[in-house]
TIKOLVEX-837977 format. One record per residue (C-alpha): residue in three letters; residue number from 1; x, y, z. Coordinates in Angstrom, 1 decimal, decimal comma, padded with zeros to 4 digits, always signed. Layout:
<site 'ALA'; NUM; <X; Y; Z>>,
...
This chain:
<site 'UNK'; 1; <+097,6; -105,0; +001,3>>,
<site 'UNK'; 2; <+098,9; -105,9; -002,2>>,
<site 'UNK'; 3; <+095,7; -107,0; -003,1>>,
<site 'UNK'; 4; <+093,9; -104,1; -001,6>>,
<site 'UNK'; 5; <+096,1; -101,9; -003,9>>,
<site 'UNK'; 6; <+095,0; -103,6; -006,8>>,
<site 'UNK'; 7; <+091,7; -103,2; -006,6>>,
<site 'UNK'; 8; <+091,9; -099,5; -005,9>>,
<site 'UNK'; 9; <+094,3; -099,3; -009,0>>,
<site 'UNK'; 10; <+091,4; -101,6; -011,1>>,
<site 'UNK'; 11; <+088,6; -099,3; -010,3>>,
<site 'UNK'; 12; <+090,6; -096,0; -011,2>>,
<site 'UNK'; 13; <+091,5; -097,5; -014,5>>,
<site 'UNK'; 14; <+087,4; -098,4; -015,2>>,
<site 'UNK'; 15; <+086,3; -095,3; -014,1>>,
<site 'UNK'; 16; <+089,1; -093,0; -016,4>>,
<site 'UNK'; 17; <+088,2; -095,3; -019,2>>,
<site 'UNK'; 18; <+084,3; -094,4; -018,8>>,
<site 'UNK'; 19; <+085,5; -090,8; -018,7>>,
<site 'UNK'; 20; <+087,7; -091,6; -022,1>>,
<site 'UNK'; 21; <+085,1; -093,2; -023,8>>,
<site 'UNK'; 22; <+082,4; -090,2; -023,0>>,
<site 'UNK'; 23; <+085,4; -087,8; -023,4>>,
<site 'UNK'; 24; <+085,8; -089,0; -026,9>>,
<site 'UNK'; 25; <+082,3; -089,0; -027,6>>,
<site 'UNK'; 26; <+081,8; -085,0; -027,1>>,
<site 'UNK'; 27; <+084,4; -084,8; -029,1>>,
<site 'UNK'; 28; <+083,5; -086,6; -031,9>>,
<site 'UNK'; 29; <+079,9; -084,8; -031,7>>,
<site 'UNK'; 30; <+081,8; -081,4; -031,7>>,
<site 'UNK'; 31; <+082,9; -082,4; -035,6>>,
<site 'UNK'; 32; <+079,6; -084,3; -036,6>>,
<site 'UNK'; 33; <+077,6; -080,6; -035,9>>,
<site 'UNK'; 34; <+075,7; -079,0; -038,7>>,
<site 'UNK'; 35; <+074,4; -076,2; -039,4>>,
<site 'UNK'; 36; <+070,6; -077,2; -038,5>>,
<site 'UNK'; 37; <+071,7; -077,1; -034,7>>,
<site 'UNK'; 38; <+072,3; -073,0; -035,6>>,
<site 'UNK'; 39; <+069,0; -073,3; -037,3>>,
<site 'UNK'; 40; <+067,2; -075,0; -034,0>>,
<site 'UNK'; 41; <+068,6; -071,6; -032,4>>,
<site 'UNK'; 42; <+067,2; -069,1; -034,3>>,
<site 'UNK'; 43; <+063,7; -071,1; -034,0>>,
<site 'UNK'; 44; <+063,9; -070,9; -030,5>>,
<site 'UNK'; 45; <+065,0; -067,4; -030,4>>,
<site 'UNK'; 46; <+062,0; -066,5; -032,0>>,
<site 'UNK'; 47; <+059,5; -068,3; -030,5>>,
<site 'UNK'; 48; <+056,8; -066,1; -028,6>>,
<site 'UNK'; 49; <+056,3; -069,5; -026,3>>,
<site 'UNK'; 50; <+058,0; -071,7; -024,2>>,
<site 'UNK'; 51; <+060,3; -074,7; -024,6>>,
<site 'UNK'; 52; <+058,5; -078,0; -023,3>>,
<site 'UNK'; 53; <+060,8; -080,7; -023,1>>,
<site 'UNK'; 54; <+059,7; -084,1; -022,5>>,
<site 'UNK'; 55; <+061,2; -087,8; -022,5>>,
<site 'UNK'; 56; <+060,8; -091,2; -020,6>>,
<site 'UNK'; 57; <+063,5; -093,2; -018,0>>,
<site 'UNK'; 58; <+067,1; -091,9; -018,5>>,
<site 'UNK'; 59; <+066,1; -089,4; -021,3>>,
<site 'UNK'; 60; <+063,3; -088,2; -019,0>>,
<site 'UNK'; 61; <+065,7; -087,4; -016,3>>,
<site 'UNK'; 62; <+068,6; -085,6; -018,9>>,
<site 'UNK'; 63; <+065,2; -083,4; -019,9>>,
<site 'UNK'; 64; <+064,5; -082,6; -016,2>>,
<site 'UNK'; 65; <+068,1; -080,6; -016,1>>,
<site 'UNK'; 66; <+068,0; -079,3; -019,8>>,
<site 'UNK'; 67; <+064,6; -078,0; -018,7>>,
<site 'UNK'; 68; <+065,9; -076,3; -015,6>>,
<site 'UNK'; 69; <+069,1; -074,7; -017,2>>,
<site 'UNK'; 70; <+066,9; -073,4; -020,0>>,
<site 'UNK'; 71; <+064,4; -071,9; -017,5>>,
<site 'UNK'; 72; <+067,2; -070,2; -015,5>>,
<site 'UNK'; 73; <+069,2; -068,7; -017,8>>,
<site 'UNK'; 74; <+066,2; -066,6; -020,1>>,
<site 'UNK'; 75; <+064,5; -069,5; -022,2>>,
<site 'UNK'; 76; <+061,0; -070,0; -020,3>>,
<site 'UNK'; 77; <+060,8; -074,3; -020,4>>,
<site 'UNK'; 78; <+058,9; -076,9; -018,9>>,
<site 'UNK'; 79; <+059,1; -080,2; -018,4>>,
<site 'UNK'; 80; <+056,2; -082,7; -019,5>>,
<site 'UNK'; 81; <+056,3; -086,4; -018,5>>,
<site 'UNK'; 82; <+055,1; -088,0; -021,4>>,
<site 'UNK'; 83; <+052,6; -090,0; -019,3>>,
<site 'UNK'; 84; <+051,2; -087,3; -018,1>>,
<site 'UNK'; 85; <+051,0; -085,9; -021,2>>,
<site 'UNK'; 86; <+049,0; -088,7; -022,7>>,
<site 'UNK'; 87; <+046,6; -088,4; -019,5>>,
<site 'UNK'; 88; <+045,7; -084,9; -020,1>>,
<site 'UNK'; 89; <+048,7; -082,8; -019,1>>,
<site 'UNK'; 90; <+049,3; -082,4; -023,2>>,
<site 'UNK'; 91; <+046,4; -079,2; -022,2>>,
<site 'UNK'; 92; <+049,7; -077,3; -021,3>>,
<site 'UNK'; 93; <+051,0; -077,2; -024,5>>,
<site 'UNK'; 94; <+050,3; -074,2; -027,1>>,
<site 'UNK'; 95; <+050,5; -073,8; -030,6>>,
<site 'UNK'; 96; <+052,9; -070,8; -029,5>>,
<site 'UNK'; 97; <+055,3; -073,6; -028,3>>,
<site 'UNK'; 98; <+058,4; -075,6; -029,2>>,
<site 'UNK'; 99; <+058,2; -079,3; -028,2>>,
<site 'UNK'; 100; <+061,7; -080,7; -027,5>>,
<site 'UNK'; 101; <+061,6; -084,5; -027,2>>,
<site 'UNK'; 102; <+064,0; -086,6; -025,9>>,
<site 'UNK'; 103; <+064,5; -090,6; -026,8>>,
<site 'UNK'; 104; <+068,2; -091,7; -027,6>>,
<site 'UNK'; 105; <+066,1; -094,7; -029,6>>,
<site 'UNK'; 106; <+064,1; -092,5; -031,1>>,
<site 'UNK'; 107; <+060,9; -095,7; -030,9>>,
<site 'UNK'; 108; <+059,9; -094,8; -027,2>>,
<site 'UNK'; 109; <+056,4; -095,4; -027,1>>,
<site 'UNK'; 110; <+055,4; -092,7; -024,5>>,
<site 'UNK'; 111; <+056,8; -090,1; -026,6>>,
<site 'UNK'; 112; <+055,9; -091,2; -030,1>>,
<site 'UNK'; 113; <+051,9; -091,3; -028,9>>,
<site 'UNK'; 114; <+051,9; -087,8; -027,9>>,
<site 'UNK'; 115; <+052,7; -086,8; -031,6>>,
<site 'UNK'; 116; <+049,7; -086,6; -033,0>>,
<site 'UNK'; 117; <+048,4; -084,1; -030,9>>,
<site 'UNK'; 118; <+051,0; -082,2; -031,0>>,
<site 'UNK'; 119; <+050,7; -081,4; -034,6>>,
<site 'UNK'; 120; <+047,3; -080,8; -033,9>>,
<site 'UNK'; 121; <+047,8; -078,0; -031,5>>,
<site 'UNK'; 122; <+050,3; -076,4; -034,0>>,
<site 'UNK'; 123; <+053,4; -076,8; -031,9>>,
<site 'UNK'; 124; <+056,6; -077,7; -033,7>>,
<site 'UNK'; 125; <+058,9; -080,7; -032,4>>,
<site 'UNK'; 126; <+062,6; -080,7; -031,7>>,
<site 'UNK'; 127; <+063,8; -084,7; -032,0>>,
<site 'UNK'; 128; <+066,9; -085,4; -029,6>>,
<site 'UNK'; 129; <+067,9; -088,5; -030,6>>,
<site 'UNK'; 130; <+070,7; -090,7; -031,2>>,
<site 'UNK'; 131; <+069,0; -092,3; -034,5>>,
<site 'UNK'; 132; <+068,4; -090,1; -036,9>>,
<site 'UNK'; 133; <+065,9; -092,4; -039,0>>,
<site 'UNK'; 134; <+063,9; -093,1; -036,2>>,
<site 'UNK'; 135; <+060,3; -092,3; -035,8>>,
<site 'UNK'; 136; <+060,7; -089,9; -034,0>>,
<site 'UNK'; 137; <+062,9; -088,1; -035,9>>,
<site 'UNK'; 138; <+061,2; -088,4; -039,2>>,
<site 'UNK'; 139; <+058,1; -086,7; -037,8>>,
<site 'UNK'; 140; <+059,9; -083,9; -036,3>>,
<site 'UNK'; 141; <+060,4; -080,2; -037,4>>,
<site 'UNK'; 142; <+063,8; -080,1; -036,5>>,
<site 'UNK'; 143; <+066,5; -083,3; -035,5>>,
<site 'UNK'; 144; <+069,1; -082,9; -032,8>>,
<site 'UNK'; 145; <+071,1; -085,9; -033,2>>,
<site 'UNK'; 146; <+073,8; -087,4; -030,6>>,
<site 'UNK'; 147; <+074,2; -090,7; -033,2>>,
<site 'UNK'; 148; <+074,6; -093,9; -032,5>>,
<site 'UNK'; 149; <+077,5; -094,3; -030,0>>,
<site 'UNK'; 150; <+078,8; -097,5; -027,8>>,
<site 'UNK'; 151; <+077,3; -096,7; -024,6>>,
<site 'UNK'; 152; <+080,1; -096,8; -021,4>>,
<site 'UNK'; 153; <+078,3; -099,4; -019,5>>,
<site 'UNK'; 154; <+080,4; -103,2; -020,7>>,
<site 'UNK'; 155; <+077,2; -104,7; -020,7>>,
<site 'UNK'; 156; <+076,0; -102,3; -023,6>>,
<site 'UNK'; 157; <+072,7; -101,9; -021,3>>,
<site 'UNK'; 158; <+072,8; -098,8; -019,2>>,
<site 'UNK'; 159; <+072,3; -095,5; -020,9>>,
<site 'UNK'; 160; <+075,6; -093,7; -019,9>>,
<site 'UNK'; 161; <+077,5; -092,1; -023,0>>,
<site 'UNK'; 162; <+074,4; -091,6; -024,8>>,
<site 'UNK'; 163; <+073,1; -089,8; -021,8>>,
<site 'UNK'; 164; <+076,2; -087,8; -021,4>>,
<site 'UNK'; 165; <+076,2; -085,9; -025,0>>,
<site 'UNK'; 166; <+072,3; -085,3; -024,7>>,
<site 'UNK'; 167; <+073,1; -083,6; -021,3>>,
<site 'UNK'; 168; <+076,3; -081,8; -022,7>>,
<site 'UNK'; 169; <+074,5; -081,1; -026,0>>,
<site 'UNK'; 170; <+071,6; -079,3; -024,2>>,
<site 'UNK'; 171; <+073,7; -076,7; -021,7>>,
<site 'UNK'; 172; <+075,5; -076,1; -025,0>>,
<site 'UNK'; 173; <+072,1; -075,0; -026,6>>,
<site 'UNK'; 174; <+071,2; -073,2; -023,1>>,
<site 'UNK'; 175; <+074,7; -071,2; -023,0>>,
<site 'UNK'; 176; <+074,1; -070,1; -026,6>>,
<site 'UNK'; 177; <+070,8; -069,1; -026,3>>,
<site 'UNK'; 178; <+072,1; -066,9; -023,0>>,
<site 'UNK'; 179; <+074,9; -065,2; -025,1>>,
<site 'UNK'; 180; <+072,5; -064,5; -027,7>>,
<site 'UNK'; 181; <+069,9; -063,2; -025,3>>,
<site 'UNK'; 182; <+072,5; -061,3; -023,5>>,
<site 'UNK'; 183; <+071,6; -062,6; -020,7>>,
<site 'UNK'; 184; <+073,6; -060,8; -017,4>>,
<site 'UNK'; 185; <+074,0; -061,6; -014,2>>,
<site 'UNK'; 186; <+071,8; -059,1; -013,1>>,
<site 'UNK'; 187; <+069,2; -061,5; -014,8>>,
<site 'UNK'; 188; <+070,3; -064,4; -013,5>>,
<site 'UNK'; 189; <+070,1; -063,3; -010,0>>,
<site 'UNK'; 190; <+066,0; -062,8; -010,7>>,
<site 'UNK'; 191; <+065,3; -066,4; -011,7>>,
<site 'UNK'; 192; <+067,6; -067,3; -008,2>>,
<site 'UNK'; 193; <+066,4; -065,0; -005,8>>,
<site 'UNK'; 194; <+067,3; -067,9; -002,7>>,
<site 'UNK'; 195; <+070,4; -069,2; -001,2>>,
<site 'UNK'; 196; <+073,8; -067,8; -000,8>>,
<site 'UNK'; 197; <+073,9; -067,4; -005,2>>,
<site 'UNK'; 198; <+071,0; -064,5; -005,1>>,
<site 'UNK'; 199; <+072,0; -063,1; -002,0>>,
<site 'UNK'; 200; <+075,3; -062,5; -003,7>>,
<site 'UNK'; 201; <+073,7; -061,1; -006,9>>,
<site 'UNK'; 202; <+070,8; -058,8; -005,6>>,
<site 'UNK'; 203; <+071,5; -058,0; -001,8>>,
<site 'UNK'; 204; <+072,8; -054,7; -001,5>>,
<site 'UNK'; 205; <+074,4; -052,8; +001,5>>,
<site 'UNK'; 206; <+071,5; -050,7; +002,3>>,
<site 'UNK'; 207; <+069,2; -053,5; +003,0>>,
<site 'UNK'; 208; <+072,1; -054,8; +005,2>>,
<site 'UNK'; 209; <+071,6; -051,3; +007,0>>,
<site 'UNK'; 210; <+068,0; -051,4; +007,2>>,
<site 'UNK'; 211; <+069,0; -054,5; +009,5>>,
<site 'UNK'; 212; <+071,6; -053,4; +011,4>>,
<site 'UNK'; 213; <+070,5; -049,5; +011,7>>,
<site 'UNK'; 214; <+074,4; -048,7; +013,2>>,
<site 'UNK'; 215; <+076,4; -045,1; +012,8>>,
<site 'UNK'; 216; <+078,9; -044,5; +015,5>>,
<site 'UNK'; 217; <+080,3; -041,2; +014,8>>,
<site 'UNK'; 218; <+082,7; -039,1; +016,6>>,
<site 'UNK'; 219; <+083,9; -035,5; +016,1>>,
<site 'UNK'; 220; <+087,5; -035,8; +015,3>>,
<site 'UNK'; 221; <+087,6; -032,9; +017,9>>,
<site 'UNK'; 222; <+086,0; -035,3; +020,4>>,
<site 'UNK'; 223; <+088,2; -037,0; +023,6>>,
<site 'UNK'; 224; <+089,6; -040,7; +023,5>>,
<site 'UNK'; 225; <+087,0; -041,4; +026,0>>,
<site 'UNK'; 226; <+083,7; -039,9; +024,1>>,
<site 'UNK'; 227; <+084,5; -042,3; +020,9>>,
<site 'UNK'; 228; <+085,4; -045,0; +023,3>>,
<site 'UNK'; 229; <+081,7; -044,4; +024,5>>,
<site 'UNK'; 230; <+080,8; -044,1; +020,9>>,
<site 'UNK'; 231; <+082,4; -047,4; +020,1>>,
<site 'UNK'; 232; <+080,9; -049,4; +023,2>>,
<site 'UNK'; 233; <+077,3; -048,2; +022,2>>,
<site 'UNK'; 234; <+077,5; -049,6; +018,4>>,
<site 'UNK'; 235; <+079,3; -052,6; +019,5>>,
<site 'UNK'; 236; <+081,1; -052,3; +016,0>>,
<site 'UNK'; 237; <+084,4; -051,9; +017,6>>,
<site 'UNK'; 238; <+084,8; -048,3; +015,3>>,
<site 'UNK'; 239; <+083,6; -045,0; +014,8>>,
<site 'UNK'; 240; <+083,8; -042,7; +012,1>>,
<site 'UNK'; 241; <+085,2; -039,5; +012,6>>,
<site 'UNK'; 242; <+083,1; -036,5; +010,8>>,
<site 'UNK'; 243; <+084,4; -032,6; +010,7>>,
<site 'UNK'; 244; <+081,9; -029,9; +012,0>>,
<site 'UNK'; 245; <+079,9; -030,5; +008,7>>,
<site 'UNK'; 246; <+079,2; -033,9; +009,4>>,
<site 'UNK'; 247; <+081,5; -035,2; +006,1>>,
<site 'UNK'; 248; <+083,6; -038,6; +006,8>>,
<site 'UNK'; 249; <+086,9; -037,7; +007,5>>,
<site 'UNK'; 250; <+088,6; -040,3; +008,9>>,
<site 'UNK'; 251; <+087,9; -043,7; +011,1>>,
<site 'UNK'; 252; <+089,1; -044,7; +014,5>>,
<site 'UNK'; 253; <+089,3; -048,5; +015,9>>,
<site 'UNK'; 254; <+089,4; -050,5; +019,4>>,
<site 'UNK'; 255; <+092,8; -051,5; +017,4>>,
<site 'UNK'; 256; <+094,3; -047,9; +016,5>>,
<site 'UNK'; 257; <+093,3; -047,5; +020,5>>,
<site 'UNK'; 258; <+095,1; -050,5; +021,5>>,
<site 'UNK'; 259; <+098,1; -049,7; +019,7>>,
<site 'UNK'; 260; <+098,3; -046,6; +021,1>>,
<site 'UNK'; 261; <+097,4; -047,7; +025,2>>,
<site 'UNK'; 262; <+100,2; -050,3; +024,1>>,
<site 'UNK'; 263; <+103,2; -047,4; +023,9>>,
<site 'UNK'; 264; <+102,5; -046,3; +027,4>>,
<site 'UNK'; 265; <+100,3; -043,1; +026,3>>,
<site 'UNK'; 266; <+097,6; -041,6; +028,6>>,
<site 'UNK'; 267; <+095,6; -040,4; +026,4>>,
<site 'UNK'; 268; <+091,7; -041,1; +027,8>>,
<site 'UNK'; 269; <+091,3; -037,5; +028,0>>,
<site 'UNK'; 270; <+092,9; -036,1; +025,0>>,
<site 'UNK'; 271; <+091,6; -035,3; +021,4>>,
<site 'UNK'; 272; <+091,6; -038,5; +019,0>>,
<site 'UNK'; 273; <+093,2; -035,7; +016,3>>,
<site 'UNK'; 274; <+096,5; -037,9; +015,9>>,
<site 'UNK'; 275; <+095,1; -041,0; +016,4>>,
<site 'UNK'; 276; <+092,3; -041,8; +013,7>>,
<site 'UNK'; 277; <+093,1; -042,9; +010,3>>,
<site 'UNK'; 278; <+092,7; -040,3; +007,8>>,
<site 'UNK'; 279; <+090,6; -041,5; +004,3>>,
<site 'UNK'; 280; <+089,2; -044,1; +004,9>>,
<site 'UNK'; 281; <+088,0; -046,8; +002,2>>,
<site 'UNK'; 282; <+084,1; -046,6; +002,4>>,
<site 'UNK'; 283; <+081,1; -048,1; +000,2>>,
<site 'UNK'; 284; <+078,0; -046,4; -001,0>>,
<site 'UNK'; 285; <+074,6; -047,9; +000,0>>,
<site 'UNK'; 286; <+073,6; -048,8; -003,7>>,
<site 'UNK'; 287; <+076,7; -051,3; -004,0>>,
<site 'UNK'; 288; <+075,9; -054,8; -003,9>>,
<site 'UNK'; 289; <+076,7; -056,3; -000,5>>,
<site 'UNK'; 290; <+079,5; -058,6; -002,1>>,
<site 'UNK'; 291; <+081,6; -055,7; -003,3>>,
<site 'UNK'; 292; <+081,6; -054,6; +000,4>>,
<site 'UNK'; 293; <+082,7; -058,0; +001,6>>,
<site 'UNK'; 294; <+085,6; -058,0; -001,3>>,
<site 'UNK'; 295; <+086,8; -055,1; +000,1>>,
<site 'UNK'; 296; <+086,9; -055,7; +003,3>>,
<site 'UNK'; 297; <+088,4; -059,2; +003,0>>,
<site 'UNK'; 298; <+091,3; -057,5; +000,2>>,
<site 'UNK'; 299; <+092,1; -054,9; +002,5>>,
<site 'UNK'; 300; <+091,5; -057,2; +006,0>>,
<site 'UNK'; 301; <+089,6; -054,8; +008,3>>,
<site 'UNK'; 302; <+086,2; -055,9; +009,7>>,
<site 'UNK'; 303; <+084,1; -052,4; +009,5>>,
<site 'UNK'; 304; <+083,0; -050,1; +006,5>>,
<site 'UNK'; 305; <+081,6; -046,8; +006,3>>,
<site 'UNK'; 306; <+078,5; -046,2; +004,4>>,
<site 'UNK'; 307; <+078,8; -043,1; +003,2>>,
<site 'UNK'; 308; <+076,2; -041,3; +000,7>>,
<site 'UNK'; 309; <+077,0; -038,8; -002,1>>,
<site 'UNK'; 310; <+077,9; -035,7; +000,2>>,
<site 'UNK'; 311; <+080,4; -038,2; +001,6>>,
<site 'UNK'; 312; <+078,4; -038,3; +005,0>>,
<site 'UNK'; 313; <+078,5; -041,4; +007,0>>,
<site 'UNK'; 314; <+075,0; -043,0; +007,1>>,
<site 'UNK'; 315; <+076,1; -046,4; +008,4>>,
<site 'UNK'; 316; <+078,9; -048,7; +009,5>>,
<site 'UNK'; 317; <+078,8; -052,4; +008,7>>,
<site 'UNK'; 318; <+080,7; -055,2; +009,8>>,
<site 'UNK'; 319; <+082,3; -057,9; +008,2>>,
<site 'UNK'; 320; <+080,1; -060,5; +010,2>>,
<site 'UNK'; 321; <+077,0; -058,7; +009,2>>,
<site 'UNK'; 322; <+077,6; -059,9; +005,7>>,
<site 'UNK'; 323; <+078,6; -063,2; +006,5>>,
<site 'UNK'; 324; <+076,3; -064,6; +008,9>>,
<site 'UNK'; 325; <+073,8; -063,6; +006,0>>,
<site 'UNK'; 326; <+074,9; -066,9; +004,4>>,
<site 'UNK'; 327; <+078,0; -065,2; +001,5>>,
């Protein structure tokens, strides 16, 4: 057991030094910044193309996701396998274009053979490296560099801190660029129209209507047992209560009946007048489907009247309506 304890104590000391050592790496690239990383910024800004970042092994890989956090947050980017490239796929680069390689060495030979013709088309080239005189580098536009740092792996072998201030470096560049873009949510959610993220971010509570196409109403002038018809219909478990003029006034639930069978009342044939609640929080059909659920689970009921701008009930959703959506 002693020994078991050991070894679990071992590995958590290898794995916070790792985290040290790559800790202290950001930061030390945090003071070695100049001013041709603002520079690298502006050049992207302005360019009327796209970003095609490209790189081999572990580079390749940190490219893949600097390539899809540019793409989703306003900076159209590709990625191009330099292999590829070599083998034809360099057709998808324009003069129009920014070409943002990757190669901690800076003497990978995928990358370095794909120069040529990428001056010839008249795109400019970005170098991410961790050697600033490499090849690479010197036959770039622009040099991103990481420097030369003592890689995490105790074998000196296995990309690991190098790859970790590319990656860190490049959502830096991406976040940027969004702020300087002013790029809103409202954006984001077109780039991630899937999944629970764009449901959140475009859904809205009339297309949760167009589903569910339910409006109990009652008359608050109506019986006990005509909205407990009402209510048994819609399967909501609520109706809302409208004056002669058809504006909300009011909402009744199986609850607010329970509560009041629960005092002894006989009441099936009497006027609901007394027993509905008066105000009620509603939500207009234009409001994004998440404000409806942060209201309902702030103020912990289950139904919400959608009301339009006469304040006349067009729908009633339920709390399950929204979540079995995926929120």
């Amino acid at each position: 057991m002693v020994k078991g304890l050991l070894t679990t104590n071992k590995h958590i000391s290898t794995i916070k030094e790792v985290l040290a050592e790559e800790a202290q790496a950001i930061l030390k690239l945090i003071e070695d910044l100049n001013q041709e990383v603002a520079q690298i910024i502006e050049m992207i800004l302005g360019c009327n193309g796209r970003i095609i970042v490209t790189g081999v092994g572990k580079s390749g890989i940190i490219g893949r996701k600097i390539t899809a956090t540019l793409a989703s947050t306003g900076t159209p980017s590709l990625y191009l396998h330099p292999a590829e490239g070599l083998h034809g796929d360099l057709g998808m680069v324009t003069q129009s274009d920014i070409v943002l390689a990757l190669s901690n060495s800076g003497e990978s030979e995928e990358v370095i053979s794909m120069i040529p013709s990428i001056k010839r088309i008249g795109a400019r080239l970005i170098a991410f490296v961790g050697n600033s005189n490499s090849t690479l580098a010197n036959k770039a536009d622009h040099i991103l560099c990481t420097g030369k740092v003592k890689e995490a792996c105790p074998l000196g072998l296995t990309p690991t801190t190098s790859t970790t201030l590319m990656l860190a470096l490049g959502d830096a560049i991406a976040i940027t660029l969004l702020k300087a873009r002013n790029f809103t949510s409202e954006n984001f959610a077109i780039f991630h129209p899937g999944g629970s993220l764009g449901k959140r971010l475009l859904l809205t509570v009339s297309a949760i209507v167009d589903i569910t196409k339910k409006n109990p109403t009652s008359l608050k002038t109506n019986t006990v047992k005509e909205v407990i018809f009402s209510m048994t219909e819609s399967g909501l478990g609520a109706s809302s209560i409208i004056d002669h003029t058809g504006k909300l006034v009011g909402i009744i639930t199986d609850g607010d009946l329970r509560r009041a069978l629960a005092k002894g009342n006989k009441f099936i044939d009497l006027s609901i007048q007394h027993l509905y609640n008066e105000n009620p929080t509603t939500i207009r059909p234009t409001s994004l489907a998440v404000e409806a659920l942060n209201i309902m689970e702030n103020l912990k009921i289950n139904v919400l009247p959608v009301v339009n701008d006469r304040n006349e009930p067009i729908a009633m959703i339920h709390l399950h309506d929204i979540t079995k959506l995926g929120f």
